[in-house]
SEBA-128468 format. One record per residue (C-alpha): residue number from 0; residue in one letter; chain; x, y, z. Coordinates in steps of 0.05 Angstrom, whole numbers. Layout:
BEGIN
    n  res  chain       u       v       w
  NUM    A      A       X       Y       Z
...
This chain:
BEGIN
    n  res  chain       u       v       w
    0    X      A     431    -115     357
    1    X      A     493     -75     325
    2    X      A     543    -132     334
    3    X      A     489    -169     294
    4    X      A     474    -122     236
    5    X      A     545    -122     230
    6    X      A     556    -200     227
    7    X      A     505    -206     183
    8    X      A     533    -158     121
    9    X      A     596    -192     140
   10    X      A     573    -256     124
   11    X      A     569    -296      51
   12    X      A     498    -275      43
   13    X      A     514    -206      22
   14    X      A     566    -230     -37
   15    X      A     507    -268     -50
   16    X      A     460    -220     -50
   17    X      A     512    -175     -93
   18    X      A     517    -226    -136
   19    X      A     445    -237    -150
   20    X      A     436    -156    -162
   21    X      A     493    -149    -215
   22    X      A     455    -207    -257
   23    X      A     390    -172    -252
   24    X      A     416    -105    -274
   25    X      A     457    -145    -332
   26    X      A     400    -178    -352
   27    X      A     367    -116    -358
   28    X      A     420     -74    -394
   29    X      A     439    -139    -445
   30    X      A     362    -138    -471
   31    X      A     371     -60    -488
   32    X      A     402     -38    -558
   33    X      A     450       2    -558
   34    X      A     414      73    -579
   35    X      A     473     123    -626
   36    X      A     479     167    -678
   37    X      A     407     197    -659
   38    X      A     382     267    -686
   39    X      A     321     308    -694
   40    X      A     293     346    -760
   41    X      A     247     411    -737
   42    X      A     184     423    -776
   43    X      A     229     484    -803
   44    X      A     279     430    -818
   45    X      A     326     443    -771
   46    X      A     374     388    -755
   47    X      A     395     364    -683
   48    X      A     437     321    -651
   49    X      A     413     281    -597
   50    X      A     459     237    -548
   51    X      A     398     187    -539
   52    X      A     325     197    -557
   53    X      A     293     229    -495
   54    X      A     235     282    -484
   55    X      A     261     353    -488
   56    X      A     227     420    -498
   57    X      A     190     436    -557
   58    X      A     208     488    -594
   59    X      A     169     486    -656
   60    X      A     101     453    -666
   61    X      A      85     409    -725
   62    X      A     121     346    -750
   63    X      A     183     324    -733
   64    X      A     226     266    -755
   65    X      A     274     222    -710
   66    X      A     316     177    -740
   67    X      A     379     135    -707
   68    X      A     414      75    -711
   69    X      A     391       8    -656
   70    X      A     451     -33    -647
   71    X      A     427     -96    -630
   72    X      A     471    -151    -584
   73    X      A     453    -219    -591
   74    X      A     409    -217    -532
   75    X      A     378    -161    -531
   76    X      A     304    -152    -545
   77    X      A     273    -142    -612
   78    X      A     208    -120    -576
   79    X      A     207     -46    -563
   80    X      A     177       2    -527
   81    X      A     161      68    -557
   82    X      A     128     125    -522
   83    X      A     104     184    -560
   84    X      A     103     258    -548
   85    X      A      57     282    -573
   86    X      A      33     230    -624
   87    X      A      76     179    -671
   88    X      A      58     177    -743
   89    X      A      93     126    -781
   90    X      A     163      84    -759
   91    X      A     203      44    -802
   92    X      A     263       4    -789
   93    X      A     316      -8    -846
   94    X      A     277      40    -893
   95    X      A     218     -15    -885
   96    X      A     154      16    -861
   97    X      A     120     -10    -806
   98    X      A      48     -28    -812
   99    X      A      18      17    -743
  100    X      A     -58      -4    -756
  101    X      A     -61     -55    -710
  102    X      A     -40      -5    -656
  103    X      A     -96      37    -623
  104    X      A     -93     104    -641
  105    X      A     -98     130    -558
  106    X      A     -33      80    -548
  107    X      A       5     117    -603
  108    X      A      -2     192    -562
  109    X      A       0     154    -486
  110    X      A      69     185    -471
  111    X      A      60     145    -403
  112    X      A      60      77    -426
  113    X      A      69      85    -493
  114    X      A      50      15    -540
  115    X      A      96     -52    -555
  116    X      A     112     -77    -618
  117    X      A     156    -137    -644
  118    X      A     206    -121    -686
  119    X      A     246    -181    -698
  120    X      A     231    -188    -775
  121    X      A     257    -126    -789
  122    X      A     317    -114    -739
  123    X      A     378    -158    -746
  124    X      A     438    -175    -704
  125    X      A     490    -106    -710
  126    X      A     461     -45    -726
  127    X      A     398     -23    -753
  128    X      A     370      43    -784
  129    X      A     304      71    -746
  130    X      A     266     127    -768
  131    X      A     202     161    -734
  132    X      A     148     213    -753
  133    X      A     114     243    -701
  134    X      A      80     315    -685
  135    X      A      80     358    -623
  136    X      A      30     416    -609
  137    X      A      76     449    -552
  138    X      A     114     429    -488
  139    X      A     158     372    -481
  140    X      A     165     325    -534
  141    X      A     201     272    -567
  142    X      A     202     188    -572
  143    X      A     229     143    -503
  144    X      A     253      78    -543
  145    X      A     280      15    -496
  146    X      A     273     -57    -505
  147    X      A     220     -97    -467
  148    X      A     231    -170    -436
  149    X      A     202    -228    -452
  150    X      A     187    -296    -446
  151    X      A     239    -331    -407
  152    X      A     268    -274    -389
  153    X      A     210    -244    -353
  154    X      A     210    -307    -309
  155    X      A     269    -305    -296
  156    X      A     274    -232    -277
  157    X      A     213    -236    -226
  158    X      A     250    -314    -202
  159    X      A     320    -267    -183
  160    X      A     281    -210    -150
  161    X      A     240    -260    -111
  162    X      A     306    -293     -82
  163    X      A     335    -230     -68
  164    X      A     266    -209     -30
  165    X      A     260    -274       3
  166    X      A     332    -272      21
  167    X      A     333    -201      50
  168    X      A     265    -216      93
  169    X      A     296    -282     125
  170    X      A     357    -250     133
  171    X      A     319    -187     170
  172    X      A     271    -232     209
  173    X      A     329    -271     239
  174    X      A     361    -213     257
  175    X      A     298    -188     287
  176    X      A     285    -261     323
  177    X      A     218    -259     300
  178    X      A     177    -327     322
  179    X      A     176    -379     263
  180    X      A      98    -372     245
  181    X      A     116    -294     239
  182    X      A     170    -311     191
  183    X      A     131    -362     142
  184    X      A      71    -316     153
  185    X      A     114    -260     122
  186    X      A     143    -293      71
  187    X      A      73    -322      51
  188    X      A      45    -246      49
  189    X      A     111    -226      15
  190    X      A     103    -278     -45
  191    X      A      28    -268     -62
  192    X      A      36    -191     -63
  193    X      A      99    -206    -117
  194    X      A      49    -253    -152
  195    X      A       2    -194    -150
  196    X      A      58    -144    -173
  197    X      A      80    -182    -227
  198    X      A       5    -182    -259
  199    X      A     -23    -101    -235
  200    X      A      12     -45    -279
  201    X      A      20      15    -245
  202    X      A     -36      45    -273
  203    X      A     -88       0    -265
  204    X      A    -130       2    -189
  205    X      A     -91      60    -182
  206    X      A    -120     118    -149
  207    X      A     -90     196    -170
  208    X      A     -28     163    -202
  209    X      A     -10     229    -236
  210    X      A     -16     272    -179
  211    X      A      36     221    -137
  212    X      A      81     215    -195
  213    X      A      88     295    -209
  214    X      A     100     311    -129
  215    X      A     154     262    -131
  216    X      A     177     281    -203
  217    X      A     181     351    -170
  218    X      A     218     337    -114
  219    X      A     265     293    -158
  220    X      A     292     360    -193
  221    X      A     284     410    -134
  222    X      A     282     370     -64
  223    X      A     258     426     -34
  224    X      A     185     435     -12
  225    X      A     142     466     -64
  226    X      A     109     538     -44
  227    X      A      53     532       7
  228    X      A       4     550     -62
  229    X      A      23     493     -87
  230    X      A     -30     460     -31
  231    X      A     -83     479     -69
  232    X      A     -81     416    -122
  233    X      A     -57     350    -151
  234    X      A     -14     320     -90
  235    X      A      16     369     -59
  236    X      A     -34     383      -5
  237    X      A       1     324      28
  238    X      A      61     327      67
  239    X      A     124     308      32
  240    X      A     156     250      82
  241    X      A     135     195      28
  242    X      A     142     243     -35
  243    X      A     215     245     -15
  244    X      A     242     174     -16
  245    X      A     194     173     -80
  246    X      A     244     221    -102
  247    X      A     291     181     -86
  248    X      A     274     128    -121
  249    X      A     255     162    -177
  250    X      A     328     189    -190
  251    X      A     353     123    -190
  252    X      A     312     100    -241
  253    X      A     332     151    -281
  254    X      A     400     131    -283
  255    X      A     391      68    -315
  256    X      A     319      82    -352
  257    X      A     313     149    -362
  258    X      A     242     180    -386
  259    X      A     212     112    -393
  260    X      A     165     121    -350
  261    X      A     134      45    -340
  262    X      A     201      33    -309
  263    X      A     196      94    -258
  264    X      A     134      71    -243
  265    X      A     144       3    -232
  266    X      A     210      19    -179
  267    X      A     141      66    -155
  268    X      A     101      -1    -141
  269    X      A     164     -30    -108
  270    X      A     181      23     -63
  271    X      A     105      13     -40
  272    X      A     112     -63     -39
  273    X      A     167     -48      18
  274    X      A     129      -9      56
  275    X      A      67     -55      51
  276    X      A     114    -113      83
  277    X      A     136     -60     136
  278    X      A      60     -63     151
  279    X      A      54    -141     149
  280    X      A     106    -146     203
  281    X      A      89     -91     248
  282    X      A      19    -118     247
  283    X      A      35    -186     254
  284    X      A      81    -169     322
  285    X      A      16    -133     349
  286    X      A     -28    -195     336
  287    X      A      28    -234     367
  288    X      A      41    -188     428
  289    X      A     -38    -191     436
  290    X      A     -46    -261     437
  291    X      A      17    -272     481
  292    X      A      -7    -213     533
  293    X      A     -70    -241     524
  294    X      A     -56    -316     537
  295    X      A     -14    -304     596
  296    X      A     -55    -253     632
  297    X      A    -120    -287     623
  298    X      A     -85    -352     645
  299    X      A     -63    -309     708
  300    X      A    -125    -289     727
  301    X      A    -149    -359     732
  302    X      A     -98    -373     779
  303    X      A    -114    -314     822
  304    X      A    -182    -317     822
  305    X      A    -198    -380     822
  306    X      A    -268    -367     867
  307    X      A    -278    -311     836
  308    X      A    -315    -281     765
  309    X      A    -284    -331     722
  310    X      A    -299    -387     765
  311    X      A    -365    -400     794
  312    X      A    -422    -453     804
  313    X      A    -397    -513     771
  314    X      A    -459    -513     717
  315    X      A    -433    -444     693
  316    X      A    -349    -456     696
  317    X      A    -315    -432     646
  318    X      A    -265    -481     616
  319    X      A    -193    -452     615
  320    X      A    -156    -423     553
  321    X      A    -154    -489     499
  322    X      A    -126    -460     440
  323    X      A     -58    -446     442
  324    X      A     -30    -375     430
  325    X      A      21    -409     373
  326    X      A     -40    -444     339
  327    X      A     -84    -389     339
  328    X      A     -35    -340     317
  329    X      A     -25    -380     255
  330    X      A     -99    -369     244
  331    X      A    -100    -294     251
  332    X      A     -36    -278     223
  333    X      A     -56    -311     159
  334    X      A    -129    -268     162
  335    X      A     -92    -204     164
  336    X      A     -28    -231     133
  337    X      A     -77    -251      65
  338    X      A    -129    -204      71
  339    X      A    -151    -182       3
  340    X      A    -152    -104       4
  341    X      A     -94    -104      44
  342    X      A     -62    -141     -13
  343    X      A    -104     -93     -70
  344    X      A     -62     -22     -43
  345    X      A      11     -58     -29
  346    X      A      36     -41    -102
  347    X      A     -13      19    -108
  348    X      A      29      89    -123
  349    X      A      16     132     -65
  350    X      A      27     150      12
  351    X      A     -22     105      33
  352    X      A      27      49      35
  353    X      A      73      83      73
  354    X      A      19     106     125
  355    X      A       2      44     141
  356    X      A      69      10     159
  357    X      A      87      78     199
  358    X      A      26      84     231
  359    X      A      24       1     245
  360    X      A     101       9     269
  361    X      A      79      67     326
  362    X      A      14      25     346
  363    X      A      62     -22     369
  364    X      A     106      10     402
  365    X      A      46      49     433
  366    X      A      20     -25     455
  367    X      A      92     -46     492
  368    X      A      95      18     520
  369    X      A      22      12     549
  370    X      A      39     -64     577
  371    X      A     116     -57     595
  372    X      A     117      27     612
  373    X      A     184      37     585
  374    X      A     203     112     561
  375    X      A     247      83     499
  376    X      A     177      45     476
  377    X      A     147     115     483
  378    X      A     197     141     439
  379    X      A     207     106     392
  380    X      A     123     114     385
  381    X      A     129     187     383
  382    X      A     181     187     333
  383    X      A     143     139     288
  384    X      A      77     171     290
  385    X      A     110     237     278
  386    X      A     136     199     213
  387    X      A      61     173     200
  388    X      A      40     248     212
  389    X      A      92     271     160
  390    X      A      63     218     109
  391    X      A      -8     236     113
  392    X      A     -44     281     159
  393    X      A     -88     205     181
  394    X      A     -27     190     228
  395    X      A     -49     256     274
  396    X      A     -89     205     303
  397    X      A     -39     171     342
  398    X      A     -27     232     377
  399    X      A     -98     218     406
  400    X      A     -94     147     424
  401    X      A     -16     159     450
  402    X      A     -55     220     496
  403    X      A    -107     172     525
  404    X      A     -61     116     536
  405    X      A     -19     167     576
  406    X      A     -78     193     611
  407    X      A     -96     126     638
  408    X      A     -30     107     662
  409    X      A     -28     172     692
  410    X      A     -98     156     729
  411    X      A     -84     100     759
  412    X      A      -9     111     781
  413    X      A     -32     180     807
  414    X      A      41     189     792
  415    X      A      28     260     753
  416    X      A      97     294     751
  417    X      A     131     230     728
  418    X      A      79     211     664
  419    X      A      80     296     658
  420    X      A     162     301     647
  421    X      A     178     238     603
  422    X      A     119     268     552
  423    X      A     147     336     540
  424    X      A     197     313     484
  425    X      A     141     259     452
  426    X      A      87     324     448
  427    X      A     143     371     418
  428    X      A     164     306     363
  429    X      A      91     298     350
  430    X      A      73     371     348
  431    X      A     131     386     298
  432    X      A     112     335     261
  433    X      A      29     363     259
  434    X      A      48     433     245
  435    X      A      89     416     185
  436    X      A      33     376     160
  437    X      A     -23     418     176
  438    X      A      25     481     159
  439    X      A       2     503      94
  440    X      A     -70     484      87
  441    X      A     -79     524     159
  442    X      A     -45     586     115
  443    X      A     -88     575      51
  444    X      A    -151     569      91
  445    X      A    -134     633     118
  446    X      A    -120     672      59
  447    X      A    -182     647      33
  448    X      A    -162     601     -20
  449    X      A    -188     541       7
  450    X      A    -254     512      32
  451    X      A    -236     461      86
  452    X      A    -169     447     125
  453    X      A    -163     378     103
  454    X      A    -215     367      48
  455    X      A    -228     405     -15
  456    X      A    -282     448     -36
  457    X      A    -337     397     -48
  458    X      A    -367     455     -93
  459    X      A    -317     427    -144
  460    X      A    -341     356    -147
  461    X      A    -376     318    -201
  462    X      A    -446     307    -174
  463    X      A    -442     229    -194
  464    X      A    -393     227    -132
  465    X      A    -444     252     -91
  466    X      A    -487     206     -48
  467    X      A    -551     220       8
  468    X      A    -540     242      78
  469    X      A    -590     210     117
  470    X      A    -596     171     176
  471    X      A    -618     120     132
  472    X      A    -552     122      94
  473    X      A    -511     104     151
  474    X      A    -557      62     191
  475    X      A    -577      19     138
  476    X      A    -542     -40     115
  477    X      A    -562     -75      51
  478    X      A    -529    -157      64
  479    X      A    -566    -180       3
  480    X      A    -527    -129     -39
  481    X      A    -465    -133       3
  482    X      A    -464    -214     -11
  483    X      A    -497    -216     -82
  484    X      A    -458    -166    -114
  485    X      A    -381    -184    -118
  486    X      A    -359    -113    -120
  487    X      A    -374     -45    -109
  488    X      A    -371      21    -148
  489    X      A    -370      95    -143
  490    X      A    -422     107    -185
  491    X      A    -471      60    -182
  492    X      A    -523      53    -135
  493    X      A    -551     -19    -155
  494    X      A    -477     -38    -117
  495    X      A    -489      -7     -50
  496    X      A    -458      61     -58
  497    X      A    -510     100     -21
  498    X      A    -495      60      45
  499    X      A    -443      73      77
  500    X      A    -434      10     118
  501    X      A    -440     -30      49
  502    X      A    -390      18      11
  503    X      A    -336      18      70
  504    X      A    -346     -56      76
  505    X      A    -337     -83      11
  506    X      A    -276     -32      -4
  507    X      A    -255     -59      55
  508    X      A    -251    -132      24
  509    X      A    -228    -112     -43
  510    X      A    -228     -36     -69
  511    X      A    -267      -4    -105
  512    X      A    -253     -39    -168
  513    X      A    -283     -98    -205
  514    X      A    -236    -159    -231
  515    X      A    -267    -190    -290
  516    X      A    -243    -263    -285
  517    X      A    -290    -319    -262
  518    X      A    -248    -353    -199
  519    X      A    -249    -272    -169
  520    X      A    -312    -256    -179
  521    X      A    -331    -324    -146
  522    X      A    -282    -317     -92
  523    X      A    -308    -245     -82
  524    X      A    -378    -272     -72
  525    X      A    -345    -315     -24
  526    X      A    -305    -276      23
  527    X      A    -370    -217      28
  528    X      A    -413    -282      47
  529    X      A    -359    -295     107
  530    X      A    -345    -222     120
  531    X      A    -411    -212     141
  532    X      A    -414    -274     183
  533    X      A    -350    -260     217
  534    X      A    -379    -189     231
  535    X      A    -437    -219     267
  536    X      A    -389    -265     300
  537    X      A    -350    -210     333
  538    X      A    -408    -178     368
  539    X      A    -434    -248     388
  540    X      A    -361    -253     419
  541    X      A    -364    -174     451
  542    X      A    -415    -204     497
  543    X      A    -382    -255     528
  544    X      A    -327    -208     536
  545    X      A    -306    -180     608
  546    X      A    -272    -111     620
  547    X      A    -206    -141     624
  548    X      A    -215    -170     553
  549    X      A    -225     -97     529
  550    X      A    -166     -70     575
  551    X      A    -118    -129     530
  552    X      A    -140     -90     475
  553    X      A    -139     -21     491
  554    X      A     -98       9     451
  555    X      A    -120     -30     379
  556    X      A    -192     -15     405
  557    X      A    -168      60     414
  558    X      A    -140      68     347
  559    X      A    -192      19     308
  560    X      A    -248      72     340
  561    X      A    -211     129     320
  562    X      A    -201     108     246
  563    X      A    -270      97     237
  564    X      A    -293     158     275
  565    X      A    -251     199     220
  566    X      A    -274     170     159
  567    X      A    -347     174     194
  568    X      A    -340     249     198
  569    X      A    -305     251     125
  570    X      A    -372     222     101
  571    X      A    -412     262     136
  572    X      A    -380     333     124
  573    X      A    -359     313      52
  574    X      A    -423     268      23
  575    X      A    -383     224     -27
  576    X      A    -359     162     -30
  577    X      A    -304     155      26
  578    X      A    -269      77      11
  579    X      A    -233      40      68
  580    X      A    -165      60      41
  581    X      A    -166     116      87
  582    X      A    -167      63     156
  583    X      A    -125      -1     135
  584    X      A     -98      -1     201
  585    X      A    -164      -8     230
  586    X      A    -152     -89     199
  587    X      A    -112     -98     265
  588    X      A    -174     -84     306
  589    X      A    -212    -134     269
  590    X      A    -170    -188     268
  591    X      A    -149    -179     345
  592    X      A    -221    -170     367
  593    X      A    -233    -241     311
  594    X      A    -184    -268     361
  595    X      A    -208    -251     423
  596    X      A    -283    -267     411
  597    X      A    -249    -343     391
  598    X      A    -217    -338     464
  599    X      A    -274    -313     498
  600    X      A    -321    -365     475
  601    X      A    -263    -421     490
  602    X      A    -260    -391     551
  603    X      A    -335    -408     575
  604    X      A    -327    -467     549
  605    X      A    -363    -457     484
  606    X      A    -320    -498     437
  607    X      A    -365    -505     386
  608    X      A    -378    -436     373
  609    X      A    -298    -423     379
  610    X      A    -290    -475     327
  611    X      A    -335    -445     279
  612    X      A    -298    -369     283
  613    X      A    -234    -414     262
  614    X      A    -270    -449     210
  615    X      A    -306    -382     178
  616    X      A    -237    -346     184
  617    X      A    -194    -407     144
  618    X      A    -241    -402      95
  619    X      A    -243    -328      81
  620    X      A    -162    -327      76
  621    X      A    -174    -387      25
  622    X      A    -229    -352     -14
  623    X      A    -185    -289     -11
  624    X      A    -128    -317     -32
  625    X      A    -153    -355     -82
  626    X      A    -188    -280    -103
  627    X      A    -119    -257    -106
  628    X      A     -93    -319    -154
  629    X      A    -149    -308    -203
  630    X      A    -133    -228    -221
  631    X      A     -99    -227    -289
């Protein structure tokens, strides 16, 4: 593996791959003016010199005036970006005023996104006179200016990071001697969630972007870890494993954009985009693994018991395994590979993202461990899921399904002191890793200052959130809702909000947000009308099952039941809406028990019924791809 990671940046790929960077960053710093001569008049009118227009501390409120010469090369944009702190009044460029009215007045005081406007009959090539008006009640303040890309240039900035995405993956997948429907599965999943980037801003499905942002923002300027009171709001309850290379990231963004914060956000999205296709792969080699174990040791047991449970009276043989473990991989790996919420949180700011390819990576180590009872498999597990644990306290579960797994093996080797001495380093990894993480809301609970360990004081929830805690509420599911309705929504009980089945389900297809255009809300319709049937096709296939089936699957089962068993008791001791972006992961489960119920029915020779799981399953990746296409 070393010999090849070094052959491989050796090689004419990386020039390449150099070569295709330093254009993207050109392209990017030719479409910016050049920004001199800047300075700032008080409301006292007090003059200041300013190296670039930035946001700096305020230190008088009223109305100040900005003014500055753009320098414009003969590529770079006329369209600018302006972003307000607190709120712009009037602009003009050359001593001509710019007409603002056809800017909403909430864009001109967003000093997160700020508002566009073309410029390019009033700027000229060389350098150009700008002047601002804006007022500030307090705190930072000041105008972001950058130019914004368009057209062509858009495409072709999205066609050069898609080549050097596409190039990296292929180069990584060879290295890793992935299997081929692995690799075009990847890159499949890897282009439709840049499609999806290229059309989601980071602030729309997003979910506490504010809260993400400032803990990384924080740790950008400090890098320490914030004081345990900190716990008690925004983000910082979290542990800071993903907050950290946010930082990261967020520093280098600064370098070449600095204060624009669309552009921090967006390198935000990417960083998540990378961890999303960390997720992809893991979970693709577990659905691989499966089906390979699965194949061979089912096709074992034929052979060695050929008089006994799988074969008996003639009438009642079942066939052997038909389906091939490459063909039907192709079939799952595109279910989970495509599936639509999966899709939804890849460029969503957060730790979620990051969860779920750590927690996904340890699962399957945890799985070759469990079939091939190597130590370095257990490792590598424990040091992963002590990474997942330091991402988001969700990850604690692998401790539990890493504990049974061990307990079993222990059982049946009866080999005590051996499984007893290789765990003492895992447990101290993953122990670290939990006391970090559960550190400081263990010390606040204490002191008093807050309600729950791990969720907040439901006393300080809007009541709109809240939702019944019957039976009924969790033993009822509505399929005329689930199916009719193409989406879902906190607040709204004519969607299926009360139940929890319907609410986990259908954020489990596609948030809990709605997507306006005709083709989604079509496809949505579709996929729930599948979802539903597929569900009912899994515990049709659970009964034809045998124990060995379930032992295959142990440790996806293990980790699928422990997902839902959490966000179960999160809905339970916290009555609000709970959405599936808490149990991703649990996708693995589905699609590996989807593949196994195909088997099992192949297996007795129930071929019809084995066709129609592939059938329903092709056609809700189609319809949720084709979901995907239609968001704008």
């Amino acid at each position: 593996m070393k010999q090849q990671i070094l052959c491989m940046f050796r090689s004419k790929t990386v020039y390449f791959l150099i070569l295709i960077a330093a254009l993207f960053l050109s392209i990017i710093k030719t479409i910016q003016p050049d920004l001199t001569n800047f300075s700032i008049t008080t409301p006292s009118g007090k003059t200041q010199q300013l190296e670039r227009p930035s946001f700096i501390q305020s230190t008088e409120s009223g109305i100040y005036r900005l003014s500055g010469n753009l320098d414009m090369g003969k590529y770079s944009s006329p369209i600018l970006r302006i972003i307000p702190d607190d709120e712009i009044l009037s602009l003009s460029v050359n001593d001509k005023p710019i007409n603002l009215n056809s800017i909403p007045h909430h864009l001109r005081k967003d000093y997160n996104r700020g508002f566009t406007y073309d410029l390019r009959d009033y700027l000229k090539e060389g350098n150009n006179k700008i002047e601002i008006v804006y007022s500030d009640q307090g705190g930072l303040m000041g105008i972001v200016i950058s130019g914004e890309a368009e057209g062509y240039t858009i495409v072709l900035l999205y066609l050069l990071g898609s080549i050097f995405a596409l190039i990296i993956s292929l180069k990584a997948l060879s290295t890793l001697r992935v299997s081929t429907p692995i690799k075009f599965l990847f890159i499949g999943a890897l282009l439709i969630r840049i499609f999806y980037f290229s059309v989601t801003p980071a602030d729309i499905r997003d979910h506490d972007l504010g809260d993400h942002i400032g803990y990384s923002e924080y740790l950008s300027t400090r890098w320490m870890p914030p004081p345990v009171d900190y716990a008690t709001g925004g983000a910082f309850f979290h542990p800071p494993l993903y907050y950290y290379t946010g930082a990261l990231v967020y520093r280098a963004t600064q370098w070449f954009e600095p204060d624009n914060k669309v552009t921090i956000y967006r390198t935000q999205q990417l960083l998540s985009l990378t961890y999303s296709m960390g997720f992809v792969l893991f979970g693709l080699l577990i659905l691989n693994e499966l089906l390979n174990k699965y194949h061979h040791g089912r096709n074992q047991d034929l052979e060695t018991k050929s008089h006994g449970v799988y074969i008996n009276h003639q009438s009642e043989q079942p066939s052997a395994i038909t389906t091939t473990q490459s063909s039907l991989f192709w079939l799952i790996g595109s279910l989970f590979a495509f599936w639509p919420v999966s899709i939804i949180h890849s460029v969503r700011i957060g730790n979620d993202p990051m969860l779920y390819f750590l927690f996904t990576a340890s699962l399957y180590f945890i799985i070759r461990w469990y079939r091939q009872d190597q130590k370095r498999h257990l490792m590598l597990a424990s040091i992963l899921g002590a990474a997942a644990i330091l991402t988001k306290a969700n990850g604690e579960i692998l401790i539990v399904v890493l504990g049974i797994i061990g307990l079993i093996k222990m059982i049946k080797s009866r080999d005590w002191p051996h499984y007893l001495k290789i765990a003492i380093a895992p447990c101290l990894i993953m122990l670290v890793a939990t006391a970090i993480t559960v550190g400081p809301g263990l010390i606040l609970k204490l002191e008093g200052k807050r309600d729950k360990l791990y969720i907040d004081n439901i006393d300080g929830l809007s009541k709109a959130n809240l939702v019944g805690n019957t039976a009924s509420n969790y033993f009822w599911f509505d399929a005329k809702i689930f199916i009719t309705e193409p989406f879902t929504d906190p607040y709204d009980d004519r969607m299926g909000r009360q139940f929890f089945w319907n609410y986990l389900g259908k954020t489990g297809l596609f948030g809990e947000f709605k997507y306006p255009s005709p083709l989604s809300v079509n496809m949505a319709v579709i996929c729930s009308f599948f979802a539903v049937l597929m569900l009912i096709y899994c515990i049709a296939g659970l009964y034809r099952m045998s124990r060995d089936d379930l032992k295959f699957m142990a440790p996806i089962l293990l980790s699928g039941f422990f997902l839902w068993a959490g966000v179960t008791y999160m809905r339970m001791t916290f009555p609000a809406n709970i959405d599936f972006r808490y149990i991703v992961p649990i996708l693995i489960t589905f699609c590996g028990f989807y593949a196994a119920s195909i088997l099992s029915f192949e297996r007795h020779g129930i071929k019809r019924m084995a066709t129609i799981g592939k059938a329903m399953a092709w056609m809700f990746t189609a319809s949720g791809i084709l979901f995907i296409l239609g968001i704008s």
